[in-house]
N, C-alpha and C positions, 0 to 999 in steps of 0.2 A: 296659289298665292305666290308671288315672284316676289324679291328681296333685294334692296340697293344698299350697300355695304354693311359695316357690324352693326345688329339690331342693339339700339341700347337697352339695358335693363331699367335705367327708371322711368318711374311715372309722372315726375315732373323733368319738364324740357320744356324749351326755345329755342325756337329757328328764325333766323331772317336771312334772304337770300347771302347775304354777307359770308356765311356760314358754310353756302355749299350750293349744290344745284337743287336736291330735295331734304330734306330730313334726315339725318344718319339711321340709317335701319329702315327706311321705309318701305313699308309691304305695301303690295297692291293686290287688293281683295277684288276688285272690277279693273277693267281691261289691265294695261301694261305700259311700261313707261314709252314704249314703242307711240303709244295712242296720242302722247304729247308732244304739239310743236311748240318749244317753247325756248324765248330768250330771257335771260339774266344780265342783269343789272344788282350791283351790292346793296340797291335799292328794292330792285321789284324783281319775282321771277313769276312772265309772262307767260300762261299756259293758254292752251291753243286745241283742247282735246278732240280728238275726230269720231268720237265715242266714250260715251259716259267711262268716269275713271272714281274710280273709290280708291283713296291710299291712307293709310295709318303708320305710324311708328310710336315708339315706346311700349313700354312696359304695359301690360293689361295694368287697370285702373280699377278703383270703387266708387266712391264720392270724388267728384272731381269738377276743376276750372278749366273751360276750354277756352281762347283769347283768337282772334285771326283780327286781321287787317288787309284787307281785299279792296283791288279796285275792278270796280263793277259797268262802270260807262257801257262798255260797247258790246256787252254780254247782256244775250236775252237768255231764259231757263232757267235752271233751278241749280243754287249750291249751297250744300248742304254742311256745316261746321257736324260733324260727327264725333259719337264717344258712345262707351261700352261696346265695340264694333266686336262683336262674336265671326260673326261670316254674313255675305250679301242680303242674308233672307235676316239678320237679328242685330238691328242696332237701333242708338237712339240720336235723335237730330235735330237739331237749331237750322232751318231752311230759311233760304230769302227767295222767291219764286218773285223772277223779276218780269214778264211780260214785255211783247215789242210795244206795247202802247198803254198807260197806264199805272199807277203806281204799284210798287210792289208791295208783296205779303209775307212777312214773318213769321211762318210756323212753327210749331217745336213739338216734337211726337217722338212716337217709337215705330219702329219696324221689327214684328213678329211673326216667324215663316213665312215672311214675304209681303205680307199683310198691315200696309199703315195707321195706325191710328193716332190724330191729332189730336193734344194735351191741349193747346191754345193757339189761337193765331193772330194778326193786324194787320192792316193794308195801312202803310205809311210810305212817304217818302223818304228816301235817304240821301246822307249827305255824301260824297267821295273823300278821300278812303273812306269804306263801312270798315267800320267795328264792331265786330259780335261776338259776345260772351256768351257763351251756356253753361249754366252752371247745374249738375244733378248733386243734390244732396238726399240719401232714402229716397222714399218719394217725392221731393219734392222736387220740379225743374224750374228754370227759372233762364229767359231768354233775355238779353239787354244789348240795344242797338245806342255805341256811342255812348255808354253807360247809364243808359236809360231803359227802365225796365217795357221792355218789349212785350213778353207773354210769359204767364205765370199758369203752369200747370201741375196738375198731382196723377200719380198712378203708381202701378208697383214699382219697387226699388228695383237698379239694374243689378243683372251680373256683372261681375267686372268684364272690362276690352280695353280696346285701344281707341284711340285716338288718333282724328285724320280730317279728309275731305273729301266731299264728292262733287263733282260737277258734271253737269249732261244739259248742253245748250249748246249755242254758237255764240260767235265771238270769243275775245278775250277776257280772260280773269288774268288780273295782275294779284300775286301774292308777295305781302307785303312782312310778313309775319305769322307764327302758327304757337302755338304757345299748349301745353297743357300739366294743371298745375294741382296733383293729387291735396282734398281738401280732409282736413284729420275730424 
């Protein structure tokens, strides 16, 4: 796991490109910041990955609010709003699997030694910018595209992690915002 300047210690934090090129403290759990070609704007910071990238910062978390604002146009694949990120093989995910033709699917599950299993899913259309919350609280997850409740799943409570994102497609994701907001 490689590291972009001082990790911060809390659990709750906000980013928007304004702020910086990525996140203060951002780890990368999958490839490296190498794998990104990406321009900024105090608006959008455009990523360009050449292989799946998984990155987190902040503090490991419990119950927690995840918040992004992503522009998705010209990106096909899957990007995943992440939290409780232990390592590659163990975390848990709010995904948008956008397809070259056809609308997309909002999943929200966990990943266990590698092994996914999905809490809930939707095939919806989205508007530009997506907004996507994931919220875990105990068991309960709870997905919301544009504040609208997306997918509503139950299973074990997480361990705590971090918070991040992954993306493994082509094209562009613009990131607009990343937000994660420990919930008491």
């Amino acid at each position: 796991m490689t590291t972009e300047g001082a990790v911060s210690a809390s659990a709750t934090w906000e980013w928007t490109p304004a702020d910086g090129p990525l996140p203060a403290g951002t780890r990368f759990v999958e490839g490296d910041r190498a794998a990104l070609v990406a321009t900024r704007s105090a608006e959008v910071l455009v990523v360009q990955p050449d292989q799946p990238v998984l990155f987190v910062a902040g503090a490991d978390v419990g119950d927690v609010e995840v918040d992004a604002t992503l522009d998705l146009a010209g990106f096909t694949g899957m990007v995943m709003l992440v939290h409780h990120v232990r390592s590659l093989q163990d975390y848990d995910f709010l995904a948008v699997d956008k397809p070259a033709a056809g609308p997309p699917t909002v999943r929200q599950g966990r990943v266990t030694g590698g092994q996914t299993t999905v809490f809930a899913d939707k095939t919806m259309p989205l508007a530009e910018p997506v907004e996507l919350t994931a919220v875990a609280a105990g068991g309960h997850f709870r997905g919301l595209v544009a504040g609208e409740l997306a997918t509503h799943g139950h299973g074990p409570a997480a361990e705590p992690g971090s918070v991040g994102l992954r993306i493994a497609g082509t094209g562009p994701v613009g990131i607009r915002r990343l937000a994660a907001t420990a919930v008491e």
